[in-house]
VEXLO-328584 format. One line per 10 residues: number of its first residue (from 1); their letters; for each residue x, y, z of N, C-alpha, C, O. Coordinates in steps of 0.1 Angstrom, whole numbers, plus 5000, padded with zeros to 4 digits. Layout:
<rs>
NUM) a) X/Y/Z/X/Y/Z/X/Y/Z/X/Y/Z | ...
</rs>
This chain:
<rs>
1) xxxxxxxxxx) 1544/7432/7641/1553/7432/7653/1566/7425/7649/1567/7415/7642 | 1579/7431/7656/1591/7427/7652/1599/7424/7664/1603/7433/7671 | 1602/7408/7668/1608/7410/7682/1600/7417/7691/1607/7424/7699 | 1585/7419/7693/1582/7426/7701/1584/7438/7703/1586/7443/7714 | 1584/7446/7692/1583/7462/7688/1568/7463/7687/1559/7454/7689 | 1567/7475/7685/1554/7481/7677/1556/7480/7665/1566/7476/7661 | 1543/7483/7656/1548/7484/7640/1558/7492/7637/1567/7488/7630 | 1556/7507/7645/1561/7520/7641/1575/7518/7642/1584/7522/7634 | 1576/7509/7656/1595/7508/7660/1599/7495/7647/1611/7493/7644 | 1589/7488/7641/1601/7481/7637/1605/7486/7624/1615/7483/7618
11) xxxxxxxxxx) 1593/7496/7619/1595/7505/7607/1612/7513/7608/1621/7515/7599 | 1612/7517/7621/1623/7523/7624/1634/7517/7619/1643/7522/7612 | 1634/7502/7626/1646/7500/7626/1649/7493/7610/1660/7489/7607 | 1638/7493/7600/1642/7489/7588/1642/7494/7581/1642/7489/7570 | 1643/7511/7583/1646/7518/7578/1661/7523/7584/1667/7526/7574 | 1668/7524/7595/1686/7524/7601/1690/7513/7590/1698/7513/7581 | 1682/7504/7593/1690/7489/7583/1695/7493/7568/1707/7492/7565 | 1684/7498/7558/1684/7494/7544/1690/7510/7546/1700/7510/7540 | 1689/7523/7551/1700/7534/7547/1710/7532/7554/1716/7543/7555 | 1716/7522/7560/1726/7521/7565/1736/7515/7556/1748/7517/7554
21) xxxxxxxxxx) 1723/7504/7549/1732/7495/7540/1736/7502/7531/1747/7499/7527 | 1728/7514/7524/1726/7521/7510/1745/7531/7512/1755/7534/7506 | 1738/7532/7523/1757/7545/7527/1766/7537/7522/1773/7539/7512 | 1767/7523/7531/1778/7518/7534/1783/7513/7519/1794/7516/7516 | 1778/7509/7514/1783/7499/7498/1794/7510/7491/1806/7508/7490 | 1786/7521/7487/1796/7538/7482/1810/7537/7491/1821/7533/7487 | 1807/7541/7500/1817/7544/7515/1830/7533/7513/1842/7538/7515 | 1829/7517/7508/1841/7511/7508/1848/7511/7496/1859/7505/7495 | 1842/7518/7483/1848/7520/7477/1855/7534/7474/1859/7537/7463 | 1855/7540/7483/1862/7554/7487/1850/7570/7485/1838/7573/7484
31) xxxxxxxxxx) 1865/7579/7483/1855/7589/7487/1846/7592/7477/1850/7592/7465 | 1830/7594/7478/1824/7603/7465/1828/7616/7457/1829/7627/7461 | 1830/7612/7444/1835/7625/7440/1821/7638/7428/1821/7650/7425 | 1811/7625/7425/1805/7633/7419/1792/7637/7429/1786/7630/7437 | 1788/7649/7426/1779/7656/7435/1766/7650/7432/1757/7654/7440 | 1762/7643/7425/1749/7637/7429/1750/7623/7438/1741/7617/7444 | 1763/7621/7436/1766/7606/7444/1765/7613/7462/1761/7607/7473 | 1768/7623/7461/1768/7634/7473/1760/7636/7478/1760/7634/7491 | 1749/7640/7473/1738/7638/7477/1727/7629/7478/1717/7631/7484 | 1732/7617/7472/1722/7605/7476/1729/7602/7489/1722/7598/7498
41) xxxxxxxxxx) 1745/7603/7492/1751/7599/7505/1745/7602/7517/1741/7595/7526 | 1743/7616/7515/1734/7629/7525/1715/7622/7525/1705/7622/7533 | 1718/7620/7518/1703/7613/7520/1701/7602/7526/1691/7604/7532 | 1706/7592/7528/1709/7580/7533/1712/7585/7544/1704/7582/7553 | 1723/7594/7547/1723/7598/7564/1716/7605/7566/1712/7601/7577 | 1707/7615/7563/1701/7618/7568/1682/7609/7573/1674/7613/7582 | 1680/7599/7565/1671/7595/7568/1677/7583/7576/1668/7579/7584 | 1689/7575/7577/1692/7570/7594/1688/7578/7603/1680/7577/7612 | 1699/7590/7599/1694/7600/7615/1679/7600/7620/1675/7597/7632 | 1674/7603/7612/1659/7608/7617/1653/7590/7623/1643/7590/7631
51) xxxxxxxxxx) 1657/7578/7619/1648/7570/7623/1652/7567/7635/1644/7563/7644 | 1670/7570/7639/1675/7562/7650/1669/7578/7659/1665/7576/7670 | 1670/7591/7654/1664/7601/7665/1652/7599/7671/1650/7599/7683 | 1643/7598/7659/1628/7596/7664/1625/7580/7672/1616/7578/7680 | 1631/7572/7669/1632/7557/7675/1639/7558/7692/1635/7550/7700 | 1644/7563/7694/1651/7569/7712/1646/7574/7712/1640/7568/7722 | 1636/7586/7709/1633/7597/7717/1614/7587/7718/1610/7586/7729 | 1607/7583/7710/1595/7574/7710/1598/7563/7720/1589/7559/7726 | 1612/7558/7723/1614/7547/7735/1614/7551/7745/1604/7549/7752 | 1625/7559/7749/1627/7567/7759/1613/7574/7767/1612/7575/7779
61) xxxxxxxxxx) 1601/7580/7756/1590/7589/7760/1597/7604/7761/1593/7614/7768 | 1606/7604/7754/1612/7618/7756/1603/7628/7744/1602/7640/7746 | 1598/7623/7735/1586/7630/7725/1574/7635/7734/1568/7646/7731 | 1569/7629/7746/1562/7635/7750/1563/7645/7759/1553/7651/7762 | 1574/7647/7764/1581/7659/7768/1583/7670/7761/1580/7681/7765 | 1588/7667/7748/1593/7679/7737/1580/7686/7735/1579/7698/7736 | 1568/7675/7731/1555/7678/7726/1550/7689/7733/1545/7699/7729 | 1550/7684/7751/1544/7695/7757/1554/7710/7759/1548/7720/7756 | 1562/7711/7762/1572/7720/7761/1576/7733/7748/1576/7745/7746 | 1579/7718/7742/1590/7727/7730/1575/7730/7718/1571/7741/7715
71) xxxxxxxxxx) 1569/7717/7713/1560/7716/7700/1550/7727/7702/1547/7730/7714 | 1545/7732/7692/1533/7739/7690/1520/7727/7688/1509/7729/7693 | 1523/7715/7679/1514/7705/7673/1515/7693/7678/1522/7695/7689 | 1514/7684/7678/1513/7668/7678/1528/7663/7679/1534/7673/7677 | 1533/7657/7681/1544/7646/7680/1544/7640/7664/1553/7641/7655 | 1531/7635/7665/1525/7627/7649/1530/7638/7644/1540/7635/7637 | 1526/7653/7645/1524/7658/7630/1541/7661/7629/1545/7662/7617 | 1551/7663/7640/1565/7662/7633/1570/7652/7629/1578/7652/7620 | 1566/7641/7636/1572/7625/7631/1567/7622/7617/1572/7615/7609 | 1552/7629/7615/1550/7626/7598/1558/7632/7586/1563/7628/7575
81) xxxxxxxxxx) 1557/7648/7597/1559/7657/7585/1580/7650/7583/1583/7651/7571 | 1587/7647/7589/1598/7645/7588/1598/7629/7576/1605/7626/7567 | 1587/7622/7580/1585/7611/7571/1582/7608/7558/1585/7598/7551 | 1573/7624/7553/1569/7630/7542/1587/7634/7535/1591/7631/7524 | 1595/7641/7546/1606/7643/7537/1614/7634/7530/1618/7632/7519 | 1613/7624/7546/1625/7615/7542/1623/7602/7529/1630/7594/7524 | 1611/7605/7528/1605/7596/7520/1605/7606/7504/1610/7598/7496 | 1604/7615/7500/1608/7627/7491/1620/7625/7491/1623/7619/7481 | 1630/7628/7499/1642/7625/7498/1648/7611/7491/1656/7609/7482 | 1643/7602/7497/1649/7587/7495/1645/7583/7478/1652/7576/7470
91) xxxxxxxxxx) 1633/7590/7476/1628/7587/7464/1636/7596/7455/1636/7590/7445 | 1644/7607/7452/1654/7617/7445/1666/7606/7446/1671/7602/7435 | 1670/7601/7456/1681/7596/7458/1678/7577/7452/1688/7569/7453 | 1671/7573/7450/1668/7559/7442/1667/7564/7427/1670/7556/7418 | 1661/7577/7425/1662/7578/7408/1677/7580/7404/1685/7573/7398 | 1678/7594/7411/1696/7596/7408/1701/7586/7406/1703/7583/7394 | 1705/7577/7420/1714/7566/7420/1710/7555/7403/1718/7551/7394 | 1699/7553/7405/1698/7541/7394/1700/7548/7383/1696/7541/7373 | 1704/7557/7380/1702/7566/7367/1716/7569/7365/1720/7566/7354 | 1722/7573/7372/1739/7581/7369/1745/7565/7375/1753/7561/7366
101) xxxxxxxxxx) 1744/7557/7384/1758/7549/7388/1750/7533/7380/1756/7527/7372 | 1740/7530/7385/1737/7514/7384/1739/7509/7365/1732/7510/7355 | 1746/7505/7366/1746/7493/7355/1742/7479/7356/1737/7474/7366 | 1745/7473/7342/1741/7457/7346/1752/7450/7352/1749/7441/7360 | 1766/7454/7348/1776/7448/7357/1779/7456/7371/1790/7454/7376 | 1773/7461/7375/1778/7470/7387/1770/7463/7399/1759/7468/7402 | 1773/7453/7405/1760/7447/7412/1763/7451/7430/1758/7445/7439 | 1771/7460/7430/1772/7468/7440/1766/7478/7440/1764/7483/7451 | 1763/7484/7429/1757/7497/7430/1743/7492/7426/1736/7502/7426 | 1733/7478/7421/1728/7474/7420/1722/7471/7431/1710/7471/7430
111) xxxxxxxxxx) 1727/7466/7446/1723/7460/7455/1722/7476/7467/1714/7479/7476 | 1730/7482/7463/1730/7502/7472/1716/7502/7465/1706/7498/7471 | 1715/7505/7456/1700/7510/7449/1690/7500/7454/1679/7506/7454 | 1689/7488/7458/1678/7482/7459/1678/7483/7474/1668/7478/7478 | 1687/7489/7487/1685/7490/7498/1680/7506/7496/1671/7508/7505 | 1681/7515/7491/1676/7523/7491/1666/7524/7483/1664/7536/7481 | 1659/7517/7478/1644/7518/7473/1635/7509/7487/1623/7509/7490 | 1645/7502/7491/1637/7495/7504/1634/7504/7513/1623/7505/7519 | 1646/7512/7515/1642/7520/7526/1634/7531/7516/1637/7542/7522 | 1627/7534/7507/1619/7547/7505/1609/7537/7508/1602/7542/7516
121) xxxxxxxxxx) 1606/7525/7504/1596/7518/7506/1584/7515/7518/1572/7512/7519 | 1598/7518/7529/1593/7514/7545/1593/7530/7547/1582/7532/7552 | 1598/7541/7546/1592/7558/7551/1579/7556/7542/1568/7556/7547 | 1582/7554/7530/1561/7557/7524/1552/7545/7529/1540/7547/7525 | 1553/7534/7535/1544/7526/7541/1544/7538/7559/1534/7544/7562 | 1555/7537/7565/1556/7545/7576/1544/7558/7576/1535/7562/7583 | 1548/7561/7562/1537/7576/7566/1525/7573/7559/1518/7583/7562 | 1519/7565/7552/1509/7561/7552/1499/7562/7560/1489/7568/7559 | 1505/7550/7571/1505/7547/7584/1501/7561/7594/1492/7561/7602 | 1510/7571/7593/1507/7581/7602/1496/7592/7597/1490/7599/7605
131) xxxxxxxxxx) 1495/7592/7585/1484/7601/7576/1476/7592/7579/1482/7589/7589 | 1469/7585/7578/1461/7577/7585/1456/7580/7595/1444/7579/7594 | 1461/7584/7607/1458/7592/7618/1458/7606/7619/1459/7612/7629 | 1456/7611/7607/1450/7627/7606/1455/7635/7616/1448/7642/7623 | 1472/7633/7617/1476/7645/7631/1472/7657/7624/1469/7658/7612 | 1472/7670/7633/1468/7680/7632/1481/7691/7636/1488/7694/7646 | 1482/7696/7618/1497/7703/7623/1499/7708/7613/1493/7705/7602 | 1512/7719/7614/1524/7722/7602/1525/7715/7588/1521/7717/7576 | 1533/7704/7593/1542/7697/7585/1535/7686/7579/1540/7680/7569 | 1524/7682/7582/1517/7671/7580/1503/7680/7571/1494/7675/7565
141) xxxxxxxxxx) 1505/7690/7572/1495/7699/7559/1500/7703/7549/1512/7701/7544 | 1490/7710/7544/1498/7713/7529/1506/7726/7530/1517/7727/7526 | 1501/7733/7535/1513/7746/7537/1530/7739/7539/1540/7740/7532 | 1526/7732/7552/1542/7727/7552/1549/7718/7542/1561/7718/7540 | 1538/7709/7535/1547/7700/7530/1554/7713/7514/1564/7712/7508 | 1546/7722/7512/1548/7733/7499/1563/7735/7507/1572/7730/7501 | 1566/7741/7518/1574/7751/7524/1586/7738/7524/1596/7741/7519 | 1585/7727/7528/1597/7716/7530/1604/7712/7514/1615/7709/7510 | 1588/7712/7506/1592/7709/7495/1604/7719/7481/1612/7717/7472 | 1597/7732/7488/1610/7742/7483/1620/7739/7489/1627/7734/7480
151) xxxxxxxxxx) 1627/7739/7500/1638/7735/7509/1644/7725/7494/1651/7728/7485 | 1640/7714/7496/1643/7702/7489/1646/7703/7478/1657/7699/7474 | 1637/7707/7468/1639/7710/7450/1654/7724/7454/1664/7727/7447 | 1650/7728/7461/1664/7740/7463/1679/7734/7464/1688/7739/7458 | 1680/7720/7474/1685/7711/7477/1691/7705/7463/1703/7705/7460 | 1684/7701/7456/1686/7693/7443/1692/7705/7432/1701/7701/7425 | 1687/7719/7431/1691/7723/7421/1705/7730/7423/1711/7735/7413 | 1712/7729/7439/1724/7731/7440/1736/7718/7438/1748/7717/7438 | 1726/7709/7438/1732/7695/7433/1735/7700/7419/1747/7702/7417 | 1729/7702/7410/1728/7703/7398/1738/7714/7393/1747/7711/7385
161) xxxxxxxxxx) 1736/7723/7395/1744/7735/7393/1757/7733/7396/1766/7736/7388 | 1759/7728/7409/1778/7723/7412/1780/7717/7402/1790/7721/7395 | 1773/7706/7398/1775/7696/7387/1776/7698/7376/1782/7691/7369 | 1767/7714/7370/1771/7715/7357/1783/7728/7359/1783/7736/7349 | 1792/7731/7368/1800/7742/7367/1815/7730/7374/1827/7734/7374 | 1811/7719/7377/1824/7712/7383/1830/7707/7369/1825/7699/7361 | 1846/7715/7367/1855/7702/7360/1856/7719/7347/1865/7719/7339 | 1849/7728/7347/1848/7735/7336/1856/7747/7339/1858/7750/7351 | 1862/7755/7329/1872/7768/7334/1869/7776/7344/1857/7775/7347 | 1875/7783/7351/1869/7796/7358/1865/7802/7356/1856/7806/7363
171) xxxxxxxxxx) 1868/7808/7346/1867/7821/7337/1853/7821/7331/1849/7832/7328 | 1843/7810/7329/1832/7806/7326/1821/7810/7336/1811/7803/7337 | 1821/7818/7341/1812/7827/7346/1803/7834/7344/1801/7843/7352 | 1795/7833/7333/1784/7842/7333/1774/7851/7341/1765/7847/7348 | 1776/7864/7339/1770/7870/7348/1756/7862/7349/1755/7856/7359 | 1747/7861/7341/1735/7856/7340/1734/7849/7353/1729/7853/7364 | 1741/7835/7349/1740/7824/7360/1744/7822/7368/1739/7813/7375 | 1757/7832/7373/1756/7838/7386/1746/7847/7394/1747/7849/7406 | 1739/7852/7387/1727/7856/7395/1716/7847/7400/1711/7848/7412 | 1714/7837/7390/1704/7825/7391/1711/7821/7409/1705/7823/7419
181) xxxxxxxxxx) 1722/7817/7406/1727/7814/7417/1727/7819/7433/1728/7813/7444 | 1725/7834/7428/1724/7842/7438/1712/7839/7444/1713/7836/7456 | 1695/7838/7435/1687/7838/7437/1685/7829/7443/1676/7831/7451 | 1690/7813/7442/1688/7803/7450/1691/7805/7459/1682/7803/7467 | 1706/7810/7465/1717/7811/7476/1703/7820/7487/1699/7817/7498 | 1700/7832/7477/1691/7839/7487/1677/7836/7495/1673/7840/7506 | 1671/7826/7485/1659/7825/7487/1658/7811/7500/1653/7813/7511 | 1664/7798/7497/1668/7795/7506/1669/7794/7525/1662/7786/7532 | 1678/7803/7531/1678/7803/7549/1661/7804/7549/1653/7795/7553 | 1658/7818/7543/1642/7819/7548/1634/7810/7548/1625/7809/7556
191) xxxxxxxxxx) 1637/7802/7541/1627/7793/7536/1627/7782/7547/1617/7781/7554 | 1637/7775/7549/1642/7771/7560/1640/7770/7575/1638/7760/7583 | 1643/7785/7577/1637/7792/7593/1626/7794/7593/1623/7792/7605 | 1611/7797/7582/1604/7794/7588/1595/7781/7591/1583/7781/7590 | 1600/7772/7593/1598/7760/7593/1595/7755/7607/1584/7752/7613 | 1610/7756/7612/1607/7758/7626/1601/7769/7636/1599/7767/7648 | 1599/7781/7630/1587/7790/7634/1577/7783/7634/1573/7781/7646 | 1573/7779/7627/1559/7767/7632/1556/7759/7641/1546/7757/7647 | 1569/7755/7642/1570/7743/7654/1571/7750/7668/1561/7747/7675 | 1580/7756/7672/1586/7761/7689/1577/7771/7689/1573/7779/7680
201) xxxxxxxxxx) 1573/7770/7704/1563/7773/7711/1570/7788/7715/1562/7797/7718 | 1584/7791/7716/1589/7802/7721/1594/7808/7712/1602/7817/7714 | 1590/7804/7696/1589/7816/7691/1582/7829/7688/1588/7839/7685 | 1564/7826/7690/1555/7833/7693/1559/7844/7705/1552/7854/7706 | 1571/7843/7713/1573/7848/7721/1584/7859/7713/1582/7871/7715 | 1593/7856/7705/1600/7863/7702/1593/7871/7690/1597/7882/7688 | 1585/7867/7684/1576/7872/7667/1574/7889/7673/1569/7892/7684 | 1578/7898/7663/1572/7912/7668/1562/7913/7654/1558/7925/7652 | 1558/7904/7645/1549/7903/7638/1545/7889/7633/1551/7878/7632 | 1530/7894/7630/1522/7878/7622/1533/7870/7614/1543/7874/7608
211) xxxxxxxxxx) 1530/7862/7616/1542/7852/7608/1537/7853/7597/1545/7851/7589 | 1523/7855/7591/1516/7847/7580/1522/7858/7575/1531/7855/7566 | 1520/7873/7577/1526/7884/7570/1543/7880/7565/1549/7883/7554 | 1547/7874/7574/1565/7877/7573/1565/7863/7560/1575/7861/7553 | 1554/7856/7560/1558/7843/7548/1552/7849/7534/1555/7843/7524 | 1544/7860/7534/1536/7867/7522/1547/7877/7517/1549/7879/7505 | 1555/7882/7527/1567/7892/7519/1582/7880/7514/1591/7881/7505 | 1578/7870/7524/1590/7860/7519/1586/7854/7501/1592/7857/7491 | 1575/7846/7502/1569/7842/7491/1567/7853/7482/1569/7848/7470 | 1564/7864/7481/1562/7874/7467/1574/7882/7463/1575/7890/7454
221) xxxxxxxxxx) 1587/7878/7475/1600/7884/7471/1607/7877/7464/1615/7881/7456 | 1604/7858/7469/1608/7848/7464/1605/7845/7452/1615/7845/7445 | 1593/7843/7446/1583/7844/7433/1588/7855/7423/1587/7854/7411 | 1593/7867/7431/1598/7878/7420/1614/7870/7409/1616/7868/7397 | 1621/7865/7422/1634/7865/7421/1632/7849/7411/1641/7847/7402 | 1627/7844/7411/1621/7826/7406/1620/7831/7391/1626/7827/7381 | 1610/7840/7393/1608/7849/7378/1621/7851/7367/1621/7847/7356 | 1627/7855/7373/1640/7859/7365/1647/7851/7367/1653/7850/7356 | 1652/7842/7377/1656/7833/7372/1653/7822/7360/1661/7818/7351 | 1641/7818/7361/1634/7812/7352/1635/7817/7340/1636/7807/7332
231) xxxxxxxxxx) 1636/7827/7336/1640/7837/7324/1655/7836/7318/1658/7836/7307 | 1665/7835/7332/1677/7841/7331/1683/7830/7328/1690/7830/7318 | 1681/7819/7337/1692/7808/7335/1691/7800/7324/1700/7792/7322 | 1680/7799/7313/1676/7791/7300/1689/7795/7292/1698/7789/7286 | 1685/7813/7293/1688/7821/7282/1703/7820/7281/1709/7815/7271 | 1709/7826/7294/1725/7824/7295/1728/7806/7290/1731/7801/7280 | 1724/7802/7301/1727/7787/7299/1729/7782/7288/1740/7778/7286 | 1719/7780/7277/1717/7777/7265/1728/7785/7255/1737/7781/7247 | 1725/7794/7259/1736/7806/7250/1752/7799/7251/1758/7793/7242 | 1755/7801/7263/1768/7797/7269/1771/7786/7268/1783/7783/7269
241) xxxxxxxxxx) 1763/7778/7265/1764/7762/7268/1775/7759/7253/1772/7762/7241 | 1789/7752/7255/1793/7748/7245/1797/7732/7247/1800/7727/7258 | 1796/7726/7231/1800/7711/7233/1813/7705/7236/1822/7710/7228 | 1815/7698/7241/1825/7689/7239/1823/7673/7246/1816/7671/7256 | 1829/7667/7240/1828/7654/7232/1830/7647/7243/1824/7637/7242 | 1837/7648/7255/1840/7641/7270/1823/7643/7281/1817/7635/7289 | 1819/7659/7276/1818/7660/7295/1802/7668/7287/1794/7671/7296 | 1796/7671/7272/1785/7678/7268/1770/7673/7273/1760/7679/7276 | 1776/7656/7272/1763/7650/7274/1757/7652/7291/1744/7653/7292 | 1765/7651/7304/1765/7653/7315/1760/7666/7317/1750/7668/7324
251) xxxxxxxxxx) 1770/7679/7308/1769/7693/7317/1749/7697/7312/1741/7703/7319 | 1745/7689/7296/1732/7697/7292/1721/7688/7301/1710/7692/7303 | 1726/7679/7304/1716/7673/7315/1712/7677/7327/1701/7677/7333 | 1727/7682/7332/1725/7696/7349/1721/7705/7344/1711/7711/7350 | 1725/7712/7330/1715/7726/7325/1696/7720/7324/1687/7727/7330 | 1695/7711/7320/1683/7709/7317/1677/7708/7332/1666/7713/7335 | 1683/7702/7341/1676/7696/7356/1674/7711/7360/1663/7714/7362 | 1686/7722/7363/1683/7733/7369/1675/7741/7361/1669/7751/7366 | 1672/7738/7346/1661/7750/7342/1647/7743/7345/1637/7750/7345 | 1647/7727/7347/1631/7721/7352/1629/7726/7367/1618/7730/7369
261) xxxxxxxxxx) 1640/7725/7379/1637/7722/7388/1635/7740/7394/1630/7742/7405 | 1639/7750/7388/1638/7763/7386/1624/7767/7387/1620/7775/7396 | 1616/7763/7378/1605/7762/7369/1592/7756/7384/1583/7761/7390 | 1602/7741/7385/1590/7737/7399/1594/7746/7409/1585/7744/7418 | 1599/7753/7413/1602/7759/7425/1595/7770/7431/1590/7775/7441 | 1597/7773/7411/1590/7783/7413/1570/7783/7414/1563/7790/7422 | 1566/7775/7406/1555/7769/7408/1550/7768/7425/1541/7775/7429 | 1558/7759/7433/1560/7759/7445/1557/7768/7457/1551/7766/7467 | 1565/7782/7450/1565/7796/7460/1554/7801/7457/1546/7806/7466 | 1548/7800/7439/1538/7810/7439/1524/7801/7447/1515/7808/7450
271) xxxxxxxxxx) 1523/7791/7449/1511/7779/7455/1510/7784/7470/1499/7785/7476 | 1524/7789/7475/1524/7795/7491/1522/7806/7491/1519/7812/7501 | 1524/7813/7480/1519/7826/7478/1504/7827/7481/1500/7832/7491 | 1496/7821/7469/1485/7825/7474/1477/7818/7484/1468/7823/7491 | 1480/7807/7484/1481/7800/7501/1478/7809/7515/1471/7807/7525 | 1486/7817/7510/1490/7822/7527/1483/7839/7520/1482/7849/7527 | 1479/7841/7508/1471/7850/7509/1452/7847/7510/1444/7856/7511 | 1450/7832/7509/1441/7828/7513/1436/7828/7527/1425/7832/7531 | 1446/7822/7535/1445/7821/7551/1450/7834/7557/1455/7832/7568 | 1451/7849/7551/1451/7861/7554/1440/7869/7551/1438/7880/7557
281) xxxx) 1432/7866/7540/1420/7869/7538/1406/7860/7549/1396/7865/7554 | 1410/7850/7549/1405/7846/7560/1402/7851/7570/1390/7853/7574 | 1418/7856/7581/1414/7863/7591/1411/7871/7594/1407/7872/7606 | 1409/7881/7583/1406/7897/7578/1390/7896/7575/1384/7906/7570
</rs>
């Protein structure tokens, strides 16, 4: 108990605290310019948002409104499944950060990194805590955490890709890895949308088919396109890839991150693949 919180609220609020602090340290020394700094920014806000969203709407009792109304599942199972992210999230954004900015003299970027390992610290004690309580749902199973988890490695590998095409000619375009690109760009919204198809209760109303079908043509179109990527972007990449002496060591490291994170993604789609061809055989 904190001041007379619950555990849950004061989780909350020490998680606003330590990603608050993690934003802010970056923020006064001006704007971010490199895209992984970008995305640890985006992470930090976004895991405030969700604690100060879910912390009003849990005070208020406005969750148990949404629950009956809007949710298909539990409250728990979105407050986990959002805790599973942000906690995934926070943890990408403490390796990045200690990896590309922290040195031993940098004790600003030393003290940003240890508020943001505090706050991954309090979402994975937070969801602990709520898996613990076996809500029954989406997001808090394994289907969803596979489906949020593509979102995210998708997330990271457009980190990576800006990163290794920022600062380099135009003209450096490879058809190859502009396809790769495509395939991300494409695969992506779907992935996305159906997310919240799981959740709102008024989308069953709008569905003119099984969802499980519409995630089996998503997943084996997705898995095709992963394929060739996985194939495409080594081959170009590697091929294409030339040195120099300022920027070689940085760009084979974004080549290396997008041909691993390629690789899990794909891993990923084909897991929901047969996932969702499991729980279709089921019904049948």
């Amino acid at each position: 108990m904190l001041f007379g919180l619950s555990l849950s609220q004061s989780f909350r609020i020490l998680q606003m605290v330590f990603c608050l602090l993690a934003l802010i340290i970056p923020m006064f020394r001006g704007t971010m310019s490199s895209p992984y700094g970008i995305w640890c920014e985006f992470v930090w806000v976004f895991g405030f948002i969700v604690a100060v969203v879910v912390f009003v709407m849990e005070k208020c009792l406005v969750d148990k409104l949404i629950e009956l109304l809007v949710l298909k599942h539990s409250w728990n199972d979105l407050s986990c499944g959002l805790n599973l992210l942000s906690s995934l999230m926070l943890l990408s954004a403490c390796l990045i950060y200690c990896t590309v900015f922290v040195c031993t003299t940098c004790i600003a970027d030393i003290i940003c990194a240890i508020a943001s390992i505090l706050a991954f610290g309090v979402y994975v004690a937070e969801t602990v805590m709520l898996k613990r309580k076996c809500p029954a749902g989406y997001l808090s199973s394994l289907r969803g955490i596979l489906r949020f988890s593509q979102a995210f490695v998708a997330c990271l590998i457009f980190t990576a890709v800006y990163s290794y095409f920022k600062g380099v000619e135009n003209r450096f375009r490879p058809g190859g890895l502009i396809w790769c690109i495509l395939v991300y760009v494409v695969c992506f919204p779907p992935t996305v949308v159906v997310i919240p198809s799981h959740l709102q209760k008024c989308v069953d109303l709008l569905r003119c088919c099984d969802l499980n079908k519409l995630e089996l043509v998503l997943d084996a179109v997705a898995v095709s396109l992963y394929v060739s990527a996985a194939v495409i972007w080594p081959v170009f990449g590697y091929k294409n890839y030339k040195r120099d002496s300022k920027t070689h060591d940085y760009r084979f490291h974004d080549l290396n991150l997008v041909t691993v994170l390629t690789y899990v993604n794909l891993g990923l789609y084909l897991a929901d693949l047969i996932w969702t061809l499991i729980v279709l055989c089921k019904k049948n």
